[in-house]
LOVO-130072 format. One line per field, with one value per residue (C-alpha): residue number from 1; y, z, x. Coordinates in pm, whole numbers, padded with zeros to 5 digits. Example, Ala and Ser with C-alpha at 12.3 -4.5 7.8 and 13.67 -1.06 7.14 Angstrom:
BEGIN
num <- c(1_2)
y <- c(-00450_-00106)
z <- c(00780_00714)
x <- c(01230_01367)
***
This chain:
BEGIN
num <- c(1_2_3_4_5_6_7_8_9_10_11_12_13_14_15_16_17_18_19_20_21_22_23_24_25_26_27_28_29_30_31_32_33_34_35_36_37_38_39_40_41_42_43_44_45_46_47_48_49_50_51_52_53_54_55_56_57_58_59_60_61_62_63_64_65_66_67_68_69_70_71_72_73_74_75_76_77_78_79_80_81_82_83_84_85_86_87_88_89_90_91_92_93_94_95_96_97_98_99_100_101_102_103_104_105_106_107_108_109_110_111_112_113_114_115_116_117_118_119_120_121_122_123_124_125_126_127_128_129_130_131_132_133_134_135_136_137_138_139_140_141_142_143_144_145_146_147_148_149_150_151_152_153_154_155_156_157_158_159_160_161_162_163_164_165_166_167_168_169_170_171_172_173_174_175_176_177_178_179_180_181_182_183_184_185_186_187_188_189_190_191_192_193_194_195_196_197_198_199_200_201_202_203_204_205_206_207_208_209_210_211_212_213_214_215_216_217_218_219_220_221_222_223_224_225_226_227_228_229_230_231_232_233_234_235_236_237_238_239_240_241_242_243_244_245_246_247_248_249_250_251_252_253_254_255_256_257_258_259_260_261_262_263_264_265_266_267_268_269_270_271_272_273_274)
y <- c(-06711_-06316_-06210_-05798_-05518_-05381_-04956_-04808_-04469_-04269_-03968_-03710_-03482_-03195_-02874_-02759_-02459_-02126_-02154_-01943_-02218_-02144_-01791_-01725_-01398_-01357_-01100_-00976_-01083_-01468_-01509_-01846_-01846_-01728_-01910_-01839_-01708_-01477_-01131_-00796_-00416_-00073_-00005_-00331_-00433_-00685_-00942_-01177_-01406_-01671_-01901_-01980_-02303_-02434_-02128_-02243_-02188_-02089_-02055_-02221_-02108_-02183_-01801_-01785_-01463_-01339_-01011_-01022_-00729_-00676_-00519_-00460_-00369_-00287_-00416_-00127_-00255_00055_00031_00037_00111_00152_-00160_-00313_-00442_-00607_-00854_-01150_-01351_-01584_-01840_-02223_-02499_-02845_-02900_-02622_-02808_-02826_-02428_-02212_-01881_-01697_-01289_-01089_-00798_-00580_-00340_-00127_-00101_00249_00377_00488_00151_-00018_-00341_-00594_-00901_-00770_-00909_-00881_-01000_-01134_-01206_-01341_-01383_-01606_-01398_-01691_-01821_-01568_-01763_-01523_-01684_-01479_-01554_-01334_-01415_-01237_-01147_-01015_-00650_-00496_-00129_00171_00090_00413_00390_00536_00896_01138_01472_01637_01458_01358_01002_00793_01065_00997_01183_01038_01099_01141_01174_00807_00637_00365_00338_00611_00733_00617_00914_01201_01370_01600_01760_02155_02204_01877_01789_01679_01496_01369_01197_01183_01091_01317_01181_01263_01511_01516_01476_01656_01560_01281_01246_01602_01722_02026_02037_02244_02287_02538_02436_02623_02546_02657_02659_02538_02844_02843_03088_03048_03054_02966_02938_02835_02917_02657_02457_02180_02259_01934_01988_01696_01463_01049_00782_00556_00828_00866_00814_00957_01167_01100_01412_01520_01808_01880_02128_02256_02381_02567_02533_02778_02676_02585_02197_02163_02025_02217_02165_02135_02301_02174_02375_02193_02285_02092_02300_02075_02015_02382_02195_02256_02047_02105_01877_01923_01653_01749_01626_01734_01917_01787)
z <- c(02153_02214_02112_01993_02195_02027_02016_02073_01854_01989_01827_01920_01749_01510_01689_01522_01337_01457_01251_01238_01280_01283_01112_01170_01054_01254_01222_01588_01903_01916_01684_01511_01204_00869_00578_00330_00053_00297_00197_00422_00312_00344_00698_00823_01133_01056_01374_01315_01519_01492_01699_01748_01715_01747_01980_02242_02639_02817_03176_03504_03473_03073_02959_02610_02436_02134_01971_01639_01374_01169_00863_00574_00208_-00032_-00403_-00524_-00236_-00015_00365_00478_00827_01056_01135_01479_01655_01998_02248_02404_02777_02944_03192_03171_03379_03353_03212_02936_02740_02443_02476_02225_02243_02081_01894_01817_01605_01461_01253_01087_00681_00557_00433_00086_00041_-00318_-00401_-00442_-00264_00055_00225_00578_00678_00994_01112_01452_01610_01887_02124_02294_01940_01665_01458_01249_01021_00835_00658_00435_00467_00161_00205_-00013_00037_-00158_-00186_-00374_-00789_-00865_-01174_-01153_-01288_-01354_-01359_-01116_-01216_-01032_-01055_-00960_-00921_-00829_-00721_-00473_-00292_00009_00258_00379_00027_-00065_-00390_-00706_-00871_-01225_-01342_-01131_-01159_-00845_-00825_-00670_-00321_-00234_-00189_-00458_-00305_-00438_-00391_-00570_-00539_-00601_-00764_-00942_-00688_-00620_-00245_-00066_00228_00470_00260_00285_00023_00009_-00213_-00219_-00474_-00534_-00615_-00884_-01054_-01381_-01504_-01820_-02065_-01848_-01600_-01285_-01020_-00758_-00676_-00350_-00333_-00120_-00066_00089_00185_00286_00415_00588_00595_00639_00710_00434_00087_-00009_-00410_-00356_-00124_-00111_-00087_-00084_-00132_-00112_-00279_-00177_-00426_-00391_-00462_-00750_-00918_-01295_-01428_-01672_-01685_-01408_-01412_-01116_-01187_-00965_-00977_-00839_-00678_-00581_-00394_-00366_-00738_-00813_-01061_-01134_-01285_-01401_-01403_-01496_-01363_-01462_-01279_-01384_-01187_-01329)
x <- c(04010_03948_03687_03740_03557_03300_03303_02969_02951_02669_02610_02394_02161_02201_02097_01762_01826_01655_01339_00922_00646_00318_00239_-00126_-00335_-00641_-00937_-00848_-00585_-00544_-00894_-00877_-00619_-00784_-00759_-00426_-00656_-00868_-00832_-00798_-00972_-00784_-00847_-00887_-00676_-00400_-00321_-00100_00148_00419_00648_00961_01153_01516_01638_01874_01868_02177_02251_02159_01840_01779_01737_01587_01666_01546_01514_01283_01206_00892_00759_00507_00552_00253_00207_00524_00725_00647_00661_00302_00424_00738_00926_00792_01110_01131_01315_01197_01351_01175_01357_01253_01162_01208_00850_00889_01077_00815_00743_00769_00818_00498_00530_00239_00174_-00087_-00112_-00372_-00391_-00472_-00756_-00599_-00390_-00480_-00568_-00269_-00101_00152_00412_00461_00828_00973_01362_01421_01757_01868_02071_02254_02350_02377_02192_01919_01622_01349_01034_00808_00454_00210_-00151_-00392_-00589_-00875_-00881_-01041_-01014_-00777_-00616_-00209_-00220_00077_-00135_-00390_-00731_-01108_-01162_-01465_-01750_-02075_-02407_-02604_-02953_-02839_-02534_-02571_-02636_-02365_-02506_-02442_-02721_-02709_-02878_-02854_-03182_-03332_-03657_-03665_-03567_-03380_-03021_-02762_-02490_-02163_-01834_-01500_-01144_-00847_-00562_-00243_-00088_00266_00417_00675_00902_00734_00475_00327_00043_-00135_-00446_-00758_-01035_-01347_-01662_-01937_-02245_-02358_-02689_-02879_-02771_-02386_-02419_-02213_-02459_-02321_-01948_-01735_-01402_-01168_-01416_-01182_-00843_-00635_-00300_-00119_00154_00178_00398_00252_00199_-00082_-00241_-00616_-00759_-01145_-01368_-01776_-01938_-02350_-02515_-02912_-03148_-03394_-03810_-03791_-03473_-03610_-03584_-03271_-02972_-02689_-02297_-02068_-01714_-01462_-01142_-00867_-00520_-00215_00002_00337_00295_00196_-00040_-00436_-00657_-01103_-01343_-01706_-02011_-02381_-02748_-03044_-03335_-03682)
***
C-alpha cells in the first residue's frame, strides 16, 4: 500500500506595517525620556525623538529611505511653529538587521503661549514602499493666566519694590525718594497680516487732589510681527520719586493704543507714598 505524500505549506510572514515606536520627550538632546504627565513652560525647549519600525530595504545594498514631516498645534489648534520636514538613507549591513532608524526634533515654545495640553504630530513615509503612518503625541504646557478678551485691556498689574522682585507687592506703599516699579500684560489687540501688531501706550501720574504730574507720552512702542500670534504682550514701566514728594495716595494713567485695531483702551493703578 501507498502511502500519500504529504504537502508541506510554509508560509511566510506578514510584512510589518510602517509603524513610530518609541516617542520620547526629553528636557534636552537624547536626555532620559520624561514622564507622560511631565509638563513644559512657555519658553521651554521641546526635544523629542522617535523610531521607526516595519520600513523595508531595497537594493543590493539594503537602502532604507524615509522622508518624515513634523508639527505642533496649541490648545485652539494653532501651529506653534513651521512644519519640520526631512529625509532619511542609510545603507545596511548584515548585522543591522535589528536597527532602527532614529528622528529628532526640537523646538522652542514661545514665551506668550497659554496654558493647555498640545499635540505635536508626526507622519513618516517609506520611500521604497509607499506605505505612510502618523501618530499625534499631546503634551501639556503652563503659561501666563490671561483670560481671552475681545477689546484693548491691562491685565495682571502689579507694583513691585524693585526691578528684580518676582513677587507683587500686596499693598503698594513707597516712602519719598525710592522707586515704584510695575508690570502688566497687554491684551485684546487685534493682528494684521503674519501676525503683525502695533501697540504703544503713554504713561502719567496724578496726584492726591488729581493733578497730572507727570506724563510720558509713547512710553513703549511695540511694533512687530510672528510666526506663532501673539495674545499678550508683557510690559514694565518704573517711575522715581522724589525726597519731597508729599505722602498720599498717586494714580498711574496708562493710555493705551492698538494701531492694527485703531482701538484705545485706560487703565488706572494707585500706590501710596507714606
Amino acid at each position: 500500500m501507498r502511502l500519500p505524500a504529504l504537502a508541506l505549506l510554509i508560509w511566510a510572514a506578514p510584512p510589518q506595517p510602517l509603524t513610530i515606536v518609541q516617542p520620547q520627550f526629553h528636557q534636552f538632546e537624547d536626555g532620559p525620556a520624561l514622564p507622560a504627565a511631565s509638563p513644559f513652560h512657555s519658553g521651554d525647549t521641546v526635544f523629542f525623538s522617535f523610531q521607526v519600525a516595519g520600513f523595508k530595504p531595497e537594493g543590493e545594498d539594503q537602502t532604507v529611505q524615509l522622508s518624515y514631516s513634523l508639527s505642533v498645534r496649541d490648545a485652539d489648534n494653532l501651529a506653534l511653529t513651521e512644519t519640520k520636514s526631512g529625509k532619511l538613507r542609510a545603507e545596511l549591513a548584515p548585522q543591522d538587521k535589528d536597527w532602527k532608524p532614529k528622528i529628532r526634533w526640537d523646538f522652542v515654545i514661545p514665551p506668550w503661549a497659554l496654558s493647555g495640553t498640545y499635540r505635536l504630530s508626526a507622519v513618516v513615509r517609506d520611500l521604497n514602499t509607499g506605505q505612510e503612518t502618523s501618530r499625534e503625541f499631546p503634551f501639556s504646557v503652563r503659561g501666563p493666566a490671561i483670560a481671552p478678551v475681545d477689546k484693548l485691556s491691562v491685565q495682571n498689574f502689579r507694583f513691585f519694590r524693585s526691578e528684580d522682585e518676582s513677587e507683587p507687592l500686596r499693598s503698594p506703599a513707597y516712602r519719598p525718594g525710592s522707586e515704584v516699579w510695575a508690570r502688566f500684560d497687554i491684551t485684546g489687540f487685534k493682528l494684521g497680516e503674519k501676525n503683525r501688531l502695533h501697540l504703544e501706550y503713554d504713561i502719567a501720574v496724578l496726584s492726591p487732589a488729581g493733578k497730572q504730574i507727570y506724563s510720558q507720552a509713547n512710553a513703549a512702542v511695540e511694533k512687530e510681527e510672528s510666526f506663532y500670534p501673539k495674545r499678550f504682550v508683557p510690559a514694565a514701566f518704573s517711575l522715581s520719586l522724589t525726597p519731597a514728594v508729599k505722602p498720599g495716595p498717586y494714580t498711574v494713567v496708562l493710555s493705551l493704543r492698538d494701531g492694527v485695531g485703531s482701538q484705545t483702551a485706560e487703565s488706572r493703578h494707585v500706590f501710596t507714598v507714606e
